[in-house]
C-alpha positions in Angstrom: -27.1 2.3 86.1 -23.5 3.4 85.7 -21.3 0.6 83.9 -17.6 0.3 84.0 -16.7 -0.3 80.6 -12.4 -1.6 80.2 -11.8 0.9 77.3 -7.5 -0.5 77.2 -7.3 -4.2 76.0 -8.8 -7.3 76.9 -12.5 -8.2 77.3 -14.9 -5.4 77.8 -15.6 -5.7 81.7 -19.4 -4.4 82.9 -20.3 -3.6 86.4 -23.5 -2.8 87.3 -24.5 -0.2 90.0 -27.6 2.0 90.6 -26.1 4.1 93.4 -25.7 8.3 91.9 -21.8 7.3 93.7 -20.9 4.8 91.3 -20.6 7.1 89.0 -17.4 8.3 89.9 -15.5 5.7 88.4 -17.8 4.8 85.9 -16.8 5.1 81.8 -20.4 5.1 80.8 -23.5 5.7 82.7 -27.1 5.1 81.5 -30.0 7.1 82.8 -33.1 5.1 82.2 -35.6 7.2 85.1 -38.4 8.4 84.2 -38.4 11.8 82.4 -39.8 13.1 85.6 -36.9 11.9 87.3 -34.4 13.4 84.2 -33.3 17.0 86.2 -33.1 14.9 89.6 -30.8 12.3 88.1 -28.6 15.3 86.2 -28.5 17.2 89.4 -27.0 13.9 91.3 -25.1 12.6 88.9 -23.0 16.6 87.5 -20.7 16.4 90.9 -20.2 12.8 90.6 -19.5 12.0 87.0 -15.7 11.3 86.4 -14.2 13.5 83.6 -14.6 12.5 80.2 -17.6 9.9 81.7 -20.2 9.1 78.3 -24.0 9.5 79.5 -26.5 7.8 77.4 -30.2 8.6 77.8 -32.2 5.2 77.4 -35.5 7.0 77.9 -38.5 7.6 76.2 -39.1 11.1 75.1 -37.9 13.3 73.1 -36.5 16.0 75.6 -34.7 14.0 78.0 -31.2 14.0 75.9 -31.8 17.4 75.4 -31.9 18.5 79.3 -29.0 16.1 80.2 -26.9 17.7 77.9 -27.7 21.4 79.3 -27.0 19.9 82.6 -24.0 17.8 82.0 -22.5 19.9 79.9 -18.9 18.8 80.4 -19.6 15.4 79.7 -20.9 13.4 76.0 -24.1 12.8 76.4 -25.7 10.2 73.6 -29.5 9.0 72.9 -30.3 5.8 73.4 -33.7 3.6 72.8 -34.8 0.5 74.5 -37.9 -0.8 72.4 -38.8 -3.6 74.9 -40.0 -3.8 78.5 -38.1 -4.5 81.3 -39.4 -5.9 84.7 -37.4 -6.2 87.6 -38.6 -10.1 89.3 -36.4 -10.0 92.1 -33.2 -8.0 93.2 -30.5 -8.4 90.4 -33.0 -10.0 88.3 -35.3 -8.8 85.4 -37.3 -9.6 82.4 -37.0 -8.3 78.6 -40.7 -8.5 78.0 -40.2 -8.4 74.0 -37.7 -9.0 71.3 -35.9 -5.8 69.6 -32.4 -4.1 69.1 -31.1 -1.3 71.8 -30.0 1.7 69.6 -27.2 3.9 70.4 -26.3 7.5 68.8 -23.4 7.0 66.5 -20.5 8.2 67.8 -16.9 7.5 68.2 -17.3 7.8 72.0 -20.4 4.8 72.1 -18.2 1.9 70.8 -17.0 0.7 74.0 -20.4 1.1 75.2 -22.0 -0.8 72.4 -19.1 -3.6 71.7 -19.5 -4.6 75.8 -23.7 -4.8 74.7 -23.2 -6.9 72.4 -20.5 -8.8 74.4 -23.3 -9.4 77.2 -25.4 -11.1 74.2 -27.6 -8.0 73.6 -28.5 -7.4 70.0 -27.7 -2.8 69.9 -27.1 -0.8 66.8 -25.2 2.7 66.2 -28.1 5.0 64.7 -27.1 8.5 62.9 -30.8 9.4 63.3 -31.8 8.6 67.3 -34.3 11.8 67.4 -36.3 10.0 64.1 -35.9 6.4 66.2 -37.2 8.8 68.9 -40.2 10.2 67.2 -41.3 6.8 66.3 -40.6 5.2 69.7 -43.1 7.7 70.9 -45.5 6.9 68.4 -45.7 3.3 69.8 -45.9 4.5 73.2 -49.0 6.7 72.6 -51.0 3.3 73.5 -49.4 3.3 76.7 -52.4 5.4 78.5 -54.8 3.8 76.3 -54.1 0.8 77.4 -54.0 2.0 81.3 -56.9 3.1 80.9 -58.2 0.6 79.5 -57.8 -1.9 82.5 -57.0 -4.9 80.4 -54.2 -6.8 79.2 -52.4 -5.4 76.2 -53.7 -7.7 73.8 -57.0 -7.8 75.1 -57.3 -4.1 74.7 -55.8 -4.5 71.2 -58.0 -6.6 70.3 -61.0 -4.4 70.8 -61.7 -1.6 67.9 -62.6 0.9 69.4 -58.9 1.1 71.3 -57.6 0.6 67.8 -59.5 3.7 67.0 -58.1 5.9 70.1 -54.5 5.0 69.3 -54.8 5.8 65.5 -56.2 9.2 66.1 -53.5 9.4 68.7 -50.8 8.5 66.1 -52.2 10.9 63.5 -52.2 13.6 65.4 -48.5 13.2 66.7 -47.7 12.3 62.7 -49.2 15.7 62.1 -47.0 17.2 64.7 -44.3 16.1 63.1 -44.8 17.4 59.6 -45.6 20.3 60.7 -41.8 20.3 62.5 -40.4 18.3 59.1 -39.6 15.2 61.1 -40.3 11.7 59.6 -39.4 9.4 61.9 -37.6 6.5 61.7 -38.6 2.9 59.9 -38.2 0.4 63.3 -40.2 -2.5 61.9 -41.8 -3.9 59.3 -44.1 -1.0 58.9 -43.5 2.4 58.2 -44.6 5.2 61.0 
């Protein structure tokens, strides 16, 4: 989606469009494909981006900043994580599955990005340490496949120890991973990665 975001007085303004075109007048624009779709949506959106244009990555996985910035490289491009679900219902309609607070790399150039967020009643937070929130998104999202392959609902398959089992060898192995690479990701709830 590309957002206009009124950076010069008055209320932060938000349009929403999903068209690469929009982009062309767009302040901020947030790439939320699917990491597949990462070099596709760089490649569209490098001719269209107007100068100075903030892009914030609100994907999961830990490369997809990283290859928008090679691409874009003209342009800020910021980490973002989304730690809910969303489902589209119907055109112009969708459906925060969860609770949870958007999080937004700290910079100077995010705060008209984050103050319309929060204007639109969405609970976001400035982070200094998005590739830690990153890390431990990604630990959460190791029960993804467990659960697809598990054929049942999520709290069904939750509820069953042996799934418990696959997603905590899962999650030691990527904590492994990361000591090995001295990361120790971030604190996003109650418990600690």
């Amino acid at each position: 989606p590309a957002l206009r975001v009124a950076t010069s007085g008055g209320p932060a303004g938000v349009r929403l469009a999903t068209s690469p075109d929009a982009a062309a007048d767009a302040d901020c624009v947030l790439v939320t494909v699917k990491s597949a779709g990462t070099a596709e949506a760089a490649r569209q959106l490098a001719p269209r981006l107007a100068p100075g244009a903030v892009v914030v990555s609100f994907q999961n996985g830990l490369r997809n900043t990283h290859a928008l910035r090679s691409a874009l490289a003209e342009h800020p491009v910021l980490a973002g994580m989304v730690p809910y679900n969303v489902v589209r219902t119907a055109p112009g309609a969708f459906h925060q599955g969860s609770g949870g607070t958007l999080m937004v790399e700290a910079a100077e150039r995010a705060e008209p990005l984050i103050a319309a967020l929060a204007t639109a009643g969405l609970r976001v937070e400035a982070r200094h340490d998005m590739r830690e929130v990153q890390c431990a998104k990604l630990l959460m999202n190791l029960n993804n496949a467990i659960n697809a392959l598990s054929g049942l609902p999520l709290r069904d398959q939750l509820g069953q120890r042996a799934y418990r089992e696959c997603l905590a060898l899962s999650q030691s192995e990527a904590l492994a991973a990361y000591e090995a690479e001295g990361i120790q990701p971030a604190r996003l709830g109650p418990i600690p990665a």
